[in-house]
C-alpha positions as CSV (number, residue, x, y, z in Angstrom):
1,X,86.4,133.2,111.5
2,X,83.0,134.6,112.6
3,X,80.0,133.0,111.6
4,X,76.7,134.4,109.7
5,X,74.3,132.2,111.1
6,X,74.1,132.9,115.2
7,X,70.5,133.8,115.6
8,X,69.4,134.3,119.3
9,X,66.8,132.3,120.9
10,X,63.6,134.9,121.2
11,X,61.2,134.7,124.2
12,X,56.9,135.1,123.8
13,X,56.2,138.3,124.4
14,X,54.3,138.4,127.6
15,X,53.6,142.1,128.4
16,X,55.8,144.2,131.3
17,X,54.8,142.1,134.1
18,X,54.9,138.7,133.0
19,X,58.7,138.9,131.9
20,X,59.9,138.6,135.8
21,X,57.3,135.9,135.8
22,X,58.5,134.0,133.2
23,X,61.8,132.7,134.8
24,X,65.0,131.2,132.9
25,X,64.1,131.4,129.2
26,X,64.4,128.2,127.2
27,X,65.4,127.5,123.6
28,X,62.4,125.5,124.1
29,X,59.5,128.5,124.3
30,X,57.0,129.3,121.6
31,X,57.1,132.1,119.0
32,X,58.5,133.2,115.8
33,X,61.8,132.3,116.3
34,X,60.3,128.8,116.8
35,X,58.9,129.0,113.7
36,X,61.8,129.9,111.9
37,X,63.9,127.1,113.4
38,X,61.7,124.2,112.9
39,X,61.5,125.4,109.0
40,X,65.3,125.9,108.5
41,X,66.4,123.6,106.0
42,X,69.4,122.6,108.1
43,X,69.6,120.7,111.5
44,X,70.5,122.8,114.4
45,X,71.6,122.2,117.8
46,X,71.7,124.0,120.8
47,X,74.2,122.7,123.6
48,X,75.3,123.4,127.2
49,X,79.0,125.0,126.8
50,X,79.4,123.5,130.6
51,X,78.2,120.4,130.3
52,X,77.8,119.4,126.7
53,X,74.8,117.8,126.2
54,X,72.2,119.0,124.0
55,X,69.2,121.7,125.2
56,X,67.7,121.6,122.2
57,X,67.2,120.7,118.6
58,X,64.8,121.4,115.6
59,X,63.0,118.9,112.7
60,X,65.8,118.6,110.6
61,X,68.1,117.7,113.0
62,X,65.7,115.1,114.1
63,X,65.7,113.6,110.3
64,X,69.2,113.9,109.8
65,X,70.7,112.4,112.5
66,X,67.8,109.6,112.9
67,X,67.1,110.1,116.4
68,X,63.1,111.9,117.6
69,X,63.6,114.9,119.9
70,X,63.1,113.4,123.3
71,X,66.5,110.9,122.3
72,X,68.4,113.7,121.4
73,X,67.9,116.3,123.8
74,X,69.8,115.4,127.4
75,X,72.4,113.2,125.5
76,X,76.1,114.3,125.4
77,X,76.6,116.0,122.2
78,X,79.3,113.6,120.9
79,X,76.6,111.0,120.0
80,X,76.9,112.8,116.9
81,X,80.3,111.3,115.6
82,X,81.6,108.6,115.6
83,X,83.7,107.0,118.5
84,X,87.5,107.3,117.2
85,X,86.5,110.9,116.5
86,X,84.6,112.1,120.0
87,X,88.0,113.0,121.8
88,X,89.0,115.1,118.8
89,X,85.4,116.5,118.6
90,X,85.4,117.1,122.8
91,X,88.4,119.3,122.4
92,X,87.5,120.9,120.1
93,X,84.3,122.1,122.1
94,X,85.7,122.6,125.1
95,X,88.6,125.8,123.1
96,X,85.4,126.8,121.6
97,X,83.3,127.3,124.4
98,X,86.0,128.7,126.5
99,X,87.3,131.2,124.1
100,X,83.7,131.9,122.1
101,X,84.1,133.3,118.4
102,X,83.2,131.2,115.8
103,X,84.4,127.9,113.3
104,X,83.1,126.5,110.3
105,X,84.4,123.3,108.5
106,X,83.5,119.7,107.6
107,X,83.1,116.7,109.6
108,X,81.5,113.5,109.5
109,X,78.1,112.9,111.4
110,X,77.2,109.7,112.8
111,X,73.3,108.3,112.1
112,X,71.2,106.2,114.8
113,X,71.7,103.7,112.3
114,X,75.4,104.0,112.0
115,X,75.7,105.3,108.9
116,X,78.0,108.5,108.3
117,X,76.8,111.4,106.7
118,X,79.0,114.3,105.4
119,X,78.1,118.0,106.8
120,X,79.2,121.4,106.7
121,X,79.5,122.6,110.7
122,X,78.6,126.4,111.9
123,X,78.9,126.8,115.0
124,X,78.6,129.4,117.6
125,X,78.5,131.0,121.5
126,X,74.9,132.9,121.6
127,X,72.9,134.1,124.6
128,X,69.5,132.2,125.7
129,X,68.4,134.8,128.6
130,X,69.3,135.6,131.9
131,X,73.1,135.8,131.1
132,X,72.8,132.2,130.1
133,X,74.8,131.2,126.6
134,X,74.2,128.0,124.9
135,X,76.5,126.3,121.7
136,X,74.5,126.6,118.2
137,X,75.9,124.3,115.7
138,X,74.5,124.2,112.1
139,X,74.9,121.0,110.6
140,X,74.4,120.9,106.3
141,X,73.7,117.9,105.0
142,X,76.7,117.5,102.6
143,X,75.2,114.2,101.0
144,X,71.8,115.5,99.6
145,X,73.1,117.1,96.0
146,X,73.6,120.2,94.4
147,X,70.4,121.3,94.7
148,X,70.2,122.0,98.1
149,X,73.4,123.5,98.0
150,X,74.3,127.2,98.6
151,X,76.5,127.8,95.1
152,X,78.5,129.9,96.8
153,X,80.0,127.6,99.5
154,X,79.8,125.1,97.1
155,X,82.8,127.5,95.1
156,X,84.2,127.9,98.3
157,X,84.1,124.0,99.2
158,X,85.9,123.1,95.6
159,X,88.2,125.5,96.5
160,X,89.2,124.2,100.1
161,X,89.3,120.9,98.5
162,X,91.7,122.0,96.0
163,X,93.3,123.7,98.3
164,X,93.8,120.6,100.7
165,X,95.0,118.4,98.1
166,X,98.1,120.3,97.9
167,X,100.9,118.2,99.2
168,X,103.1,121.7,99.7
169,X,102.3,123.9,103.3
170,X,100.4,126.3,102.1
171,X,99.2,129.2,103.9
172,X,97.8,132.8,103.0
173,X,99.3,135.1,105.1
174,X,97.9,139.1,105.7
175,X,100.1,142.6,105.7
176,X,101.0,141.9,109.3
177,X,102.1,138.0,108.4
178,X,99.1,136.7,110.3
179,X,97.7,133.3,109.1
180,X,94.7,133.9,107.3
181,X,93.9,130.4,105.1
182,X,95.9,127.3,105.5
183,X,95.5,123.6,103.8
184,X,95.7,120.4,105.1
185,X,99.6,119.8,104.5
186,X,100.3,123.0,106.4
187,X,98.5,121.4,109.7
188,X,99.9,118.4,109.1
189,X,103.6,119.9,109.1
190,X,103.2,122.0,112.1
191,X,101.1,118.9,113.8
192,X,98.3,121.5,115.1
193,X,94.5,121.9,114.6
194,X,93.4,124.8,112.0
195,X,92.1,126.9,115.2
196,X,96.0,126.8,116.7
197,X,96.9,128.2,112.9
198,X,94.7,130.8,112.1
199,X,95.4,134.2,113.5
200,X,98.7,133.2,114.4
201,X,101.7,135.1,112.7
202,X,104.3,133.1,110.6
203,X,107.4,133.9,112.6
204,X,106.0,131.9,115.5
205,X,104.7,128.7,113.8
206,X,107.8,128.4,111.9
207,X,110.2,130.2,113.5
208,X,109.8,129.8,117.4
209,X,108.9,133.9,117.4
210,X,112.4,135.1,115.8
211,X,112.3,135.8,112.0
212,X,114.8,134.7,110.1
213,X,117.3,137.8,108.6
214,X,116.4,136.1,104.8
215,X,112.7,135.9,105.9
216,X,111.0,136.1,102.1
217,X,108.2,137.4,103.3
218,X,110.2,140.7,104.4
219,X,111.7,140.6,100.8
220,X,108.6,139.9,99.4
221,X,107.7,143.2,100.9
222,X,110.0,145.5,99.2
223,X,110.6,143.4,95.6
224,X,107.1,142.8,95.4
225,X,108.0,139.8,93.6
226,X,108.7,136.1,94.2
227,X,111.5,135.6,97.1
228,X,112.6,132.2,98.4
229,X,114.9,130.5,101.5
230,X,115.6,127.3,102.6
231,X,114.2,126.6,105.9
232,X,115.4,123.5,108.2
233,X,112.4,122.2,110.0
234,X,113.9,118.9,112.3
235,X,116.0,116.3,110.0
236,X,113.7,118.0,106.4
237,X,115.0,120.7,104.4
238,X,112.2,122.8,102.9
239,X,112.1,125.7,100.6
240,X,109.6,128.6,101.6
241,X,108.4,130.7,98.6
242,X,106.5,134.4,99.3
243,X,103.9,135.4,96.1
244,X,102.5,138.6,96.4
245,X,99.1,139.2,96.6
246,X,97.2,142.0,94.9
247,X,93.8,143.4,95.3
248,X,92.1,144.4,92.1
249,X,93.6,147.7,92.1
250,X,97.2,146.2,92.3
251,X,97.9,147.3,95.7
252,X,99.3,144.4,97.6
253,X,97.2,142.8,100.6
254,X,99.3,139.8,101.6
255,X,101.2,136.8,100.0
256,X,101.1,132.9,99.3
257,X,103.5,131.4,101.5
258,X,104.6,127.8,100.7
259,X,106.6,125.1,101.9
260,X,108.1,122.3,99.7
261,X,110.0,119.8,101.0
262,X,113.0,119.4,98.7
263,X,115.0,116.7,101.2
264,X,114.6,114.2,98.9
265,X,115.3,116.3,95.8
266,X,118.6,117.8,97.5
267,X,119.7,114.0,98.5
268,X,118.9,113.3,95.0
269,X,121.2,115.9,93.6
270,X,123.6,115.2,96.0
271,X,124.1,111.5,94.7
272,X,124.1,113.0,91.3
273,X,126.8,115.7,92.2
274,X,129.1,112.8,93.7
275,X,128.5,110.4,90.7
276,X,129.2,113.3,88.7
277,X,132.5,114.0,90.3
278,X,133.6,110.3,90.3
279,X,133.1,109.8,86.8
280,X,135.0,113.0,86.1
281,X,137.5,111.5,88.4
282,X,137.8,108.2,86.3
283,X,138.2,110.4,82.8
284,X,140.8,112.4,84.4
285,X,142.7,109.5,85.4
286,X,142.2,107.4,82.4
287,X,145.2,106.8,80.3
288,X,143.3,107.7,77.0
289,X,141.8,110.7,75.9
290,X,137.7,111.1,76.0
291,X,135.9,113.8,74.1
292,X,132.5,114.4,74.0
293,X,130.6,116.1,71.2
294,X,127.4,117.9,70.7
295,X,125.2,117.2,67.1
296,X,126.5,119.8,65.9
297,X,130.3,118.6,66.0
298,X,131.3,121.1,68.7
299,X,133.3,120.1,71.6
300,X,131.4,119.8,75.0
301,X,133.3,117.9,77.1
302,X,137.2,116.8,77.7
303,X,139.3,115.0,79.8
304,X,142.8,116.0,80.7
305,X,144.3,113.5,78.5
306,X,142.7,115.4,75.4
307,X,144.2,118.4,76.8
308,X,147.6,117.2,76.5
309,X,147.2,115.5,72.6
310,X,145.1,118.0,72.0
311,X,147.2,120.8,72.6
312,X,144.9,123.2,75.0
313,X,143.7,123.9,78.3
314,X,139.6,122.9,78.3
315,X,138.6,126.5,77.9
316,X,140.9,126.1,74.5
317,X,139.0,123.6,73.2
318,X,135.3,123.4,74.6
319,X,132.5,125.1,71.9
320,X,135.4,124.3,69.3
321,X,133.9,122.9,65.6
322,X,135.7,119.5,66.1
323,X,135.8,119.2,62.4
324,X,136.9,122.8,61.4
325,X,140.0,122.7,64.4
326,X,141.5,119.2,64.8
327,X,140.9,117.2,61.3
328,X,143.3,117.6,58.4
329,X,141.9,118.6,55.5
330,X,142.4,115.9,53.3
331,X,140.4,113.9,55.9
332,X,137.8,116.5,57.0
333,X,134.9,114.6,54.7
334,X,135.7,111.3,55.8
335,X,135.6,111.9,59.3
336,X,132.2,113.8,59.4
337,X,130.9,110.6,57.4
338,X,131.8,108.6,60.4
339,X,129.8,110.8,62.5
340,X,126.9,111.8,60.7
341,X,126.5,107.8,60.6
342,X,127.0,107.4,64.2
343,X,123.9,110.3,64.7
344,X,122.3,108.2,63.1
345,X,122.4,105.0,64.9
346,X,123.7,103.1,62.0
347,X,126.1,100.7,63.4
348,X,129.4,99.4,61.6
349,X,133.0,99.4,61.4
350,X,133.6,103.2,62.2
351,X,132.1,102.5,65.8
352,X,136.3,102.4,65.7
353,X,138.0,104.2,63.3
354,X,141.6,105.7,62.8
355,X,142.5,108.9,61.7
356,X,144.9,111.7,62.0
357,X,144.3,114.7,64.2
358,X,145.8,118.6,63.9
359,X,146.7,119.7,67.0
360,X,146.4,123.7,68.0
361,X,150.1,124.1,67.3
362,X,150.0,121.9,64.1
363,X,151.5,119.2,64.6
364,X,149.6,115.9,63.8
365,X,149.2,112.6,65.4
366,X,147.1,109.5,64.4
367,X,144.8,108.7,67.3
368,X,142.7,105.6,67.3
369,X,139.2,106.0,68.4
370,X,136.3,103.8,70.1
371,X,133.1,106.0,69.6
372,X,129.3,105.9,70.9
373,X,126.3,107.7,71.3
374,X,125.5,109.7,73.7
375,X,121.5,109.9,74.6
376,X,118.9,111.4,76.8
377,X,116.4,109.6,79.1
378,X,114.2,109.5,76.3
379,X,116.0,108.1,73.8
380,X,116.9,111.7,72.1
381,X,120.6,111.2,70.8
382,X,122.3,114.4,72.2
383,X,126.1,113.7,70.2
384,X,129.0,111.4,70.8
385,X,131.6,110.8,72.9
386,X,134.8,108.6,71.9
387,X,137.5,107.6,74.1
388,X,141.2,108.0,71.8
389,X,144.2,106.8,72.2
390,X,147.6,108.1,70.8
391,X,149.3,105.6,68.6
392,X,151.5,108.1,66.6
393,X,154.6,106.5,68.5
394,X,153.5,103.1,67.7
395,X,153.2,103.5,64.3
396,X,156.1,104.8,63.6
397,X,158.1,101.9,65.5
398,X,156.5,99.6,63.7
399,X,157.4,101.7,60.1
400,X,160.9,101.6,61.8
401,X,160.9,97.9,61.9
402,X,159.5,97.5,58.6
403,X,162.0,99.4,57.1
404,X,165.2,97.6,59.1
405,X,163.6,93.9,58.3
406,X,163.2,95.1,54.5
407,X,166.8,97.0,54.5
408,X,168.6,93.5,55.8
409,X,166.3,91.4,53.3
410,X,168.3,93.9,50.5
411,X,171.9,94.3,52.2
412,X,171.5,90.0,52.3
413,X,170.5,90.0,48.5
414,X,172.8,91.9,47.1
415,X,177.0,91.9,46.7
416,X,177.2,95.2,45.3
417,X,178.5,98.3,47.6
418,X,176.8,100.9,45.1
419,X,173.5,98.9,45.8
420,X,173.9,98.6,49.3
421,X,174.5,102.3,50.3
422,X,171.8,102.9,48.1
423,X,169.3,100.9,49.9
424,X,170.6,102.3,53.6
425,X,169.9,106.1,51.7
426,X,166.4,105.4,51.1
427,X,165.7,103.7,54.5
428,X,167.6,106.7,56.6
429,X,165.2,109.2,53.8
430,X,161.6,107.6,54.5
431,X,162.5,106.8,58.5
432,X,163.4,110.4,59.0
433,X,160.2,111.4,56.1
434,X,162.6,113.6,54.0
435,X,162.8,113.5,50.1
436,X,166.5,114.1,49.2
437,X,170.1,113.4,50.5
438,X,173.6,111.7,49.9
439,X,176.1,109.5,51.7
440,X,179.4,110.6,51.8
441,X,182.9,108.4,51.8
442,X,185.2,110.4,53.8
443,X,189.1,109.3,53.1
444,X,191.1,108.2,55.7
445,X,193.0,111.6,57.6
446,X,189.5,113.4,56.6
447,X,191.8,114.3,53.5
448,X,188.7,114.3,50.8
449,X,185.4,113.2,51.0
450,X,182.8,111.8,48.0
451,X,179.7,111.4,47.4
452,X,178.8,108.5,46.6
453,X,175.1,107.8,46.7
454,X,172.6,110.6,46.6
455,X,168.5,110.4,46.4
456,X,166.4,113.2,44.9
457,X,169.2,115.7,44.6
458,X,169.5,118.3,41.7
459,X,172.2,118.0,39.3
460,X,173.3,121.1,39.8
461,X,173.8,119.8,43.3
462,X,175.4,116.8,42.9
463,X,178.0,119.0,40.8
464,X,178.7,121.4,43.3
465,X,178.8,119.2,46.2
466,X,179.7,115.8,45.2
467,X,183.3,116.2,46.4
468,X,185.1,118.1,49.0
469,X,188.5,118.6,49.3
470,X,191.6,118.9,51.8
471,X,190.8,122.6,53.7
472,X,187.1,123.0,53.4
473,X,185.2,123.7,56.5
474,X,183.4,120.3,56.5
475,X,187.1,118.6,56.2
476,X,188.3,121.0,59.3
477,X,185.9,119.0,61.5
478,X,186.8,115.7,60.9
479,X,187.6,115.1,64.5
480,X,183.7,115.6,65.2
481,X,182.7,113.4,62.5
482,X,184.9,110.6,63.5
483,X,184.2,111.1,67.5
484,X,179.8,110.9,65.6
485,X,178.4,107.9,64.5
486,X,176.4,109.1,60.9
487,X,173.1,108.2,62.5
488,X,173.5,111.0,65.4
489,X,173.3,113.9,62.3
490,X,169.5,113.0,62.3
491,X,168.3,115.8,64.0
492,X,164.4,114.7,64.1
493,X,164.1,111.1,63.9
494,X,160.1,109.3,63.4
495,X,160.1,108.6,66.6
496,X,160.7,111.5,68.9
497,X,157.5,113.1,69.3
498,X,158.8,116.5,67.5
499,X,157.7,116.6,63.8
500,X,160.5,116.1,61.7
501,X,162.7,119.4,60.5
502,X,162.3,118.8,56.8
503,X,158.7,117.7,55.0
504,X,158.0,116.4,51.6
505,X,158.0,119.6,49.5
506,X,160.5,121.9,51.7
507,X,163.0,124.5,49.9
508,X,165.1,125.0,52.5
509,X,168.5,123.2,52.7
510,X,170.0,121.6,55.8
511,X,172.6,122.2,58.1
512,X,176.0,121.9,57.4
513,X,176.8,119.4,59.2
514,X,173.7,117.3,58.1
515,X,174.5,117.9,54.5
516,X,177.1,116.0,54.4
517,X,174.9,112.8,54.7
518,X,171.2,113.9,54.0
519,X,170.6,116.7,51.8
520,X,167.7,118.2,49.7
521,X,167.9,119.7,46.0
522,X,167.5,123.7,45.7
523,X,165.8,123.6,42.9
């Protein structure tokens, strides 16, 4: 960057003759421009570029650094920092007297007494006479206030700090993708100085000279609008970002380039993705079914357990009003009680609760459920998830045994045949969940059969069917009935996992063959 402030060292005018006279000039001789620098308000040097030490130096720089004029001048220039920073400092002015140009930028300087005083550095290669060049740095005092601050680098200074503080490479790049600005995060990444940055183009101090076929930048270019990549720089992942920039007139004039390093992040979500994926693979595998629900009562998550009692694929059942699909009427209320109380945090005895479910193709099973709350980092409840299990089966083997312990409690009671058929009816009824039928006596040689104990049938039933005689069709297939035990005519018992062929309520009549042991009334 070029610098303002590189005035030349002027000679005393002699007259024509005297100037061969007048040898080597100095930064030393009298006149105006002596003037000017012993009143400049900052302390400026003048050094050898061959050599480094100091030719000269004016008031100021006297009072800033401590040190009178005859101290300074002749002493090696890195007097003026401290010792862990001089090699630092010596390369630096060895590339900038080699190459010339400019730099400007902030450094510590180091007192006679040791004590270290922020300054802004200018420096600069200018010409002292005779085709000699001498070093002129400008050092501002950083440390003296406001007041004797230029506003406008002070803007510029805020800025830089800002800018610096960044922990993301940042770097301003021109139309040509030439370094123009870069912070402190960007130098530190690419482990070079800001004068092996600036003027350098991107592709070389990122990409070892080959631009990548995603570049952003080159996006950036054509979209005019945000691009991105991820860009491998040694064992860190980084994502590179290209902003456009825009002069006021909205033409564009470069971008914001910037670096993030997401390695951490993408470990991060890595860990994540493979706790995710374990859990899933423990609900898949668990014997019980596990759904999740949002506040509203929709369905958000399922394992493939709930699938199968369920009755869906997961796209069949996710975004699904939980309530609306899978509850019974008759329960609907009761069940949204539960879980408007478990929103609410209240705890109690439906943090388990049993009730029956309809499944997508109607049938309906009574699924026992253990249910929580499901919560965000903060605390937010999100919904519930319950894990259910299937104890339709269970229940009914345990109604089954109910009934045989109470049907031998009667048979043992009683002496009575009538009695005793009558109390086998109504167990074979309420295990198989029908509401009518008979028992039949069938005479020996399948010549006649009676009935002679019937549940729930009509009258006008019982009078046409209560006996059959020698060449009715039922009679003709005696040799099936006696090959059958009466128990095999149940075509859906409790505990298959069908539902049962005849409900409470039906109007249709059984088969045939059924009807000669279990039948309903028309009417």
């Amino acid at each position: 960057m070029k610098n303002s402030f590189k005035p030349s060292i002027m000679t005393k005018r002699k007259g024509p003759r005297s100037r061969k006279a007048s040898g080597s000039p100095s930064p030393r001789q009298e006149g105006p421009s002596r003037s000017l620098l012993e009143e400049a308000r900052d302390a400026v040097f003048f050094t050898d570029p061959e050599t480094g030490l100091i030719l000269e130096v004016n008031r100021e720089a006297e009072r800033l650094t401590g040190r009178d004029r005859r101290h300074l001048v002749g002493a090696h220039y890195t007097i003026l920092h401290a010792p862990e920073d001089a090699e630092r400092y010596r390369t630096l002015f060895i590339r900038h007297a080699v190459l010339g140009g400019g730099i400007s930028g902030e450094a510590v300087l180091l007192t006679r007494s040791g004590r270290r005083v922020p300054v802004e550095i200018f420096s600069g290669v200018v010409a002292i006479g005779r085709g000699r060049r001498a070093v002129q740095t400008i050092f501002r005092d950083l440390s003296r206030g406001p007041r004797f601050q230029d506003p406008i680098r002070m803007a510029a200074r805020e800025w830089q700090t800002t800018f610096d503080a960044l922990t993301d490479g940042v770097c301003v790049l021109d139309l040509f993708q030439t370094v123009q600005r870069c912070n402190r995060a960007t130098l530190e990444l690419l482990k070079k100085d800001a004068t092996d940055v600036i003027g350098r183009s991107c592709k070389d101090l990122f990409h070892k000279g080959q631009a990548p076929a995603d570049c952003p930048f080159r996006k950036m270019l054509s979209s005019k609008k945000r691009e991105t990549m991820e860009l491998p720089l040694g064992d860190r992942l980084f994502r590179v970002t290209a902003d456009p920039i825009l002069d006021p007139e909205g033409r564009l004039v470069g971008a914001a380039h910037v670096l993030r390093d997401i390695t951490d992040l993408m470990t991060v979500q890595d860990n994540l993705r493979r706790e995710r994926d374990l859990a899933r693979m423990y609900l898949e595998g668990a014997g019980v079914a596990i759904v999740a629900l949002d506040r509203s009562g929709r369905v958000t998550s399922v394992n493939r357990k709930g699938c199968e009692i369920l009755g869906g694929t997961e796209a069949d059942l996710l975004g699904r009003d939980w309530f609306d699909t899978f509850i019974p009427s008759p329960r609907k209320e009761e069940v949204r009680s539960v879980f408007e109380r478990l929103l609410s945090g209240e705890k109690g005895p439906w943090m388990t609760h049993e009730n029956p479910i309809r499944t997508l193709y109607g049938e309906e099973r009574l699924v026992f459920w253990h249910n929580a709350v499901l919560r965000d980092p903060s605390g937010e409840v999100l919904g519930t998830i319950s894990s259910g299990l299937d104890i339709t089966e269970t229940r009914q083997m345990e109604e089954l045994i109910r009934l045989e312990r109470d049907l031998n409690a009667t048979l043992a009671s009683t002496s009575e045949l009538d009695e005793g058929l009558r109390a086998c009816l109504r167990a074979a009824l309420q295990a198989a969940r029908m509401d009518s039928g008979g028992i039949y006596r069938v005479e020996p040689g399948g010549r006649s059969m009676e009935l002679v104990a019937h549940e729930g049938l009509s009258e006008a039933f019982v009078k046409e069917a209560s006996r059959y005689e020698s060449g009715h069709p039922l009679l003709d297939r005696r040799a099936a009935w006696s090959a059958a035990p009466i128990a095999s005519s149940w075509r859906a018992p409790a505990w298959t996992s069908r539902p049962p062929v005849a409900r409470r309520g039906s109007k249709r009549w059984p088969s045939s063959r059924s009807a000669s042991r279990v039948g309903r009334s028309p009417a």
